[in-house]
C-alpha positions as CSV (number, residue, x, y, z in Angstrom):
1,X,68.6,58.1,25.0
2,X,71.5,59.4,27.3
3,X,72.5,62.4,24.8
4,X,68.4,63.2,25.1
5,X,68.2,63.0,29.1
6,X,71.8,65.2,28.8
7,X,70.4,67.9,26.6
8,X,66.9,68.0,29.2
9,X,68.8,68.9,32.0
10,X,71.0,71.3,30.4
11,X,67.8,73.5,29.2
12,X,66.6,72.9,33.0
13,X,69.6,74.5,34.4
14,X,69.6,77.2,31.7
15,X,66.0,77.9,32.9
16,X,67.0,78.3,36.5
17,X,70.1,80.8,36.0
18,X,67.6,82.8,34.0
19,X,65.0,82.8,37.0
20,X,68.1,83.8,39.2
21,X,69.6,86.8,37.4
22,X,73.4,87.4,36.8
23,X,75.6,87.7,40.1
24,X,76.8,90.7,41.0
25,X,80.6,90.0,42.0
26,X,80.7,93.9,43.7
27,X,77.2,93.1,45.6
28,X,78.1,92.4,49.9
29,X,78.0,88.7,50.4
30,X,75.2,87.9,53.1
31,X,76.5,86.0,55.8
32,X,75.6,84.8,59.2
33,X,76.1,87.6,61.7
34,X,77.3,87.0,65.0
35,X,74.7,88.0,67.7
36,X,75.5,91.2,69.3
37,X,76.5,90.7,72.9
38,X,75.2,92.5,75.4
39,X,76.9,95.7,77.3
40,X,76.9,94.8,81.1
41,X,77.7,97.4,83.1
42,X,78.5,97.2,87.3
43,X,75.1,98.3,89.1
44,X,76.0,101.4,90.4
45,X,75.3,101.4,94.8
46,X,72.4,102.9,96.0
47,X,72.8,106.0,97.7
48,X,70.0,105.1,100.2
49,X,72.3,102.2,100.9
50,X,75.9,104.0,101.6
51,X,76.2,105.9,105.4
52,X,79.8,107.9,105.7
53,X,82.1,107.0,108.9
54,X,83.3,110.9,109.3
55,X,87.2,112.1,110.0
56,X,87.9,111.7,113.2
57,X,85.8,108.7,114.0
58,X,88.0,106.3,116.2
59,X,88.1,102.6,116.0
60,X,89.3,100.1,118.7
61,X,92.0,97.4,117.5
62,X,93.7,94.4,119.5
63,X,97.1,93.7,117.4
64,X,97.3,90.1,115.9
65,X,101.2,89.6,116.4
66,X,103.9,91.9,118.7
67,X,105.8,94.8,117.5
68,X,109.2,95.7,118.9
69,X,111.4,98.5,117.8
70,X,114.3,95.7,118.5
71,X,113.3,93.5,115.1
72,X,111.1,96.2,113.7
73,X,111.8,97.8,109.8
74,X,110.2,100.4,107.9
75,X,107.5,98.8,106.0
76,X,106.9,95.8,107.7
77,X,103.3,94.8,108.2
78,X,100.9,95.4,110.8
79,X,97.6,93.0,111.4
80,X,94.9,93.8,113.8
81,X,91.4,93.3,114.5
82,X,88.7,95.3,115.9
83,X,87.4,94.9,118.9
84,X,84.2,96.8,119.5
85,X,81.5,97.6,116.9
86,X,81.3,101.0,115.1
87,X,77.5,102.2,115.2
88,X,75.5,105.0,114.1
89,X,72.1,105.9,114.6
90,X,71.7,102.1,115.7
91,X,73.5,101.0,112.8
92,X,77.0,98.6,113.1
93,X,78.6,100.1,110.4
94,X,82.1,98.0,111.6
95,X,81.2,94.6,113.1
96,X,83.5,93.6,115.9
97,X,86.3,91.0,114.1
98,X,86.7,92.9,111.3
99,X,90.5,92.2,109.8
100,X,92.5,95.8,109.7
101,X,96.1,95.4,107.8
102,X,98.7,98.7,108.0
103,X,102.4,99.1,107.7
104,X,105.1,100.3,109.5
105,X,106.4,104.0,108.6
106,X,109.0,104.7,110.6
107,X,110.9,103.1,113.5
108,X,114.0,104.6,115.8
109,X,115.5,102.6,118.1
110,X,116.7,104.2,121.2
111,X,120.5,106.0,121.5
112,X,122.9,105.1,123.7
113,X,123.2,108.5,125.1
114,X,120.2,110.2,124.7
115,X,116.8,109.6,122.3
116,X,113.8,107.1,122.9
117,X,112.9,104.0,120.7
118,X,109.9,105.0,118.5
119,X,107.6,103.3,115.9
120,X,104.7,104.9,113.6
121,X,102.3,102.6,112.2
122,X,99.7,103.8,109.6
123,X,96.3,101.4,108.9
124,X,95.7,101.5,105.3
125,X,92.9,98.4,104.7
126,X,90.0,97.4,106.6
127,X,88.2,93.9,105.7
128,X,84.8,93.3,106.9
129,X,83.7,89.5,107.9
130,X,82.1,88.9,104.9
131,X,85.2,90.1,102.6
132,X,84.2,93.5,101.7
133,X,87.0,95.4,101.4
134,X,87.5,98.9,102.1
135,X,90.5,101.5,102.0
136,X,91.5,102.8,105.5
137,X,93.2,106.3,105.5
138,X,94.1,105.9,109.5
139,X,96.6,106.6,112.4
140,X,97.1,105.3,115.7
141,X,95.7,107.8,118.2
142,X,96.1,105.6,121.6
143,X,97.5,103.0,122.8
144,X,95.6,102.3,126.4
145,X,97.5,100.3,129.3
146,X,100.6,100.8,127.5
147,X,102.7,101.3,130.7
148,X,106.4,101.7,129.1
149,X,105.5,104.5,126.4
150,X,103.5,107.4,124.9
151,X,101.6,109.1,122.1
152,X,104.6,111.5,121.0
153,X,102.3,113.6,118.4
154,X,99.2,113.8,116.2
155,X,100.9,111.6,113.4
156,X,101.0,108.4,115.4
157,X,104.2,108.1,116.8
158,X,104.2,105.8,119.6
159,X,107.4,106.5,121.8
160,X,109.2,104.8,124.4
161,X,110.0,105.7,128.0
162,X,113.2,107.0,128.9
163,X,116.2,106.6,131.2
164,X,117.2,109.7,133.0
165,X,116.2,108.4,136.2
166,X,117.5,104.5,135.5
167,X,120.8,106.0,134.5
168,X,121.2,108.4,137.3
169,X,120.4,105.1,139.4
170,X,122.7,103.2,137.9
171,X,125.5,105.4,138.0
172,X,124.9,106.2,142.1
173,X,124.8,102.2,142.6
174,X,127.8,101.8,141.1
175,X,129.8,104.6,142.9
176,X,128.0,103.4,146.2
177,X,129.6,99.6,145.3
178,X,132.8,101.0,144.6
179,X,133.1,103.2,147.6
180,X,132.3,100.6,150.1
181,X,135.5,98.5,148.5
182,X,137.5,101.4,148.8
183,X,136.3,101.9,152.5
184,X,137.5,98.2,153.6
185,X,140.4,98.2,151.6
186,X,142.0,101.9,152.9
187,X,139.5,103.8,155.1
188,X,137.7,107.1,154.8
189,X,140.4,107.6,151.9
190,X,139.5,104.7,149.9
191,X,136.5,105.1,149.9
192,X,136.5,108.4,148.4
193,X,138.7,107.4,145.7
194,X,136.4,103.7,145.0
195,X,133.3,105.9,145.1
196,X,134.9,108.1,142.3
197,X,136.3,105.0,140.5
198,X,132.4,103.3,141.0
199,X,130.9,106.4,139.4
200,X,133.3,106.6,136.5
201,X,132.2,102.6,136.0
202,X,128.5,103.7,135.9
203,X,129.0,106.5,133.7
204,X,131.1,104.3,131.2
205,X,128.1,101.3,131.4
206,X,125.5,104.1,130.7
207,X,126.9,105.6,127.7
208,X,127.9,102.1,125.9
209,X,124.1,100.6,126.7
210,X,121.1,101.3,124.4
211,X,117.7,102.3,126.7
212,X,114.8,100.8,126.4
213,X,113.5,99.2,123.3
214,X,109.9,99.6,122.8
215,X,107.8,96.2,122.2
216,X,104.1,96.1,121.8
217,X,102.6,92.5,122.7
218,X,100.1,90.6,120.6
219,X,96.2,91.2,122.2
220,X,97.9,94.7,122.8
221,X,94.9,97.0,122.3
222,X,95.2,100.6,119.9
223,X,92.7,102.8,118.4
224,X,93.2,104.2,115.3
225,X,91.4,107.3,113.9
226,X,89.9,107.8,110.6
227,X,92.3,110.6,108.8
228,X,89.4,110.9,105.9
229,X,86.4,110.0,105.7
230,X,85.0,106.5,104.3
231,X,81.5,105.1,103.0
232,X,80.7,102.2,103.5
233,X,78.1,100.1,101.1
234,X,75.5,98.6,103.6
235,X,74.6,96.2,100.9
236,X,78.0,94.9,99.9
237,X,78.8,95.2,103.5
238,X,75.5,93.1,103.9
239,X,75.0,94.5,106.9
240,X,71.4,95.3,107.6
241,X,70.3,99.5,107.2
């Protein structure tokens, strides 16, 4: 009986290999693909959205921390924040509070002799409230109420005062001082010579003293002016058009 149910199924799996046809060992071996993910690609701004801030275009800043030609090196940062909105046609394009970050370029501090402390600071990034980022191609143009300084030139340059007149002082006070010792000690001849001796003291202070060193508080206020122009998204800005 087991050798007759053995030889059925044999014949019934002979009968199915016939149905199926010989394999073809070259034929492609179907298999499951993998689904094709979908391309995404960044949606590009709307032009209807974007409005240009032109060169030129000035923006008020209050500095975050001081600056002082004392401590000061080349590349050290610079943080400030604006203080009044930039609008057009109605439009804030630059909310008031926006975050602007720059970097020292150059600082000098003052000689002993001759030459004035000076610091250039260039703003590179400007960070709206909401994060949206934007490159800042910018250079100091003014600093208002600054009352122990300049604007040296176009580049930025903000320069101390100087000390012709404060050394000229200086020097008089001190041959004044010593000529009135030299008049109690010996007359109308002392004080000749203590007046020349005083002078000679003044002269020597002057030249072995720096002047000046130029320090910018924090809150101090700045504008800086827009070297190229930038557009700004109104959209990623979320700022409304």
């Amino acid at each position: 009986m087991k050798h007759a149910i053995f030889f059925v199924v044999i014949i019934a799996a002979s009968a199915a290999f016939a149905q199926a046809g010989p394999v073809d060992m070259n034929a492609p071996q179907s298999s499951t693909a993998a689904p094709k993910l979908k391309e995404t690609r960044p949606t590009p701004s709307d032009p209807a959205q974007e409005i240009t801030l032109p060169a030129g275009t000035k923006i008020p800043l209050a500095l975050k921390h001081a600056i002082t030609t004392k401590s000061a090196r080349d590349g050290d940062a610079v943080y400030a924040e604006t203080t009044f909105p930039i609008v057009i046609d109605s439009r804030i394009i630059i909310p008031a509070g926006s975050y602007v970050q720059g970097s020292i370029s150059n600082v000098k501090r003052p000689g002993r002799v001759k030459g004035r402390a000076e610091v250039l600071v260039h703003f590179n990034t400007l960070i709206l409230p909401n994060g949206y980022t934007l490159l800042l191609p910018g250079a100091v143009d003014n600093v208002p109420g600054m009352d122990n300084g300049k604007m040296k030139d176009k580049e930025g340059t903000i320069q101390g005062e100087g000390t012709k007149g404060r050394d000229a002082a200086r020097i008089a006070e001190a041959a004044g001082t010593g000529g009135l010792i030299g008049a109690a000690a010996d007359g109308g001849k002392g004080a000749a010579v203590g007046g020349a001796g005083g002078g000679l003291i003044g002269l020597a202070a002057v030249l072995f003293s720096r002047g000046p060193d130029l320090r910018l508080d924090a809150g101090s206020t700045m504008e800086t002016v827009l070297e190229r122009p930038i557009t700004v998204d109104m959209a990623r800005a979320k700022l409304k058009p």
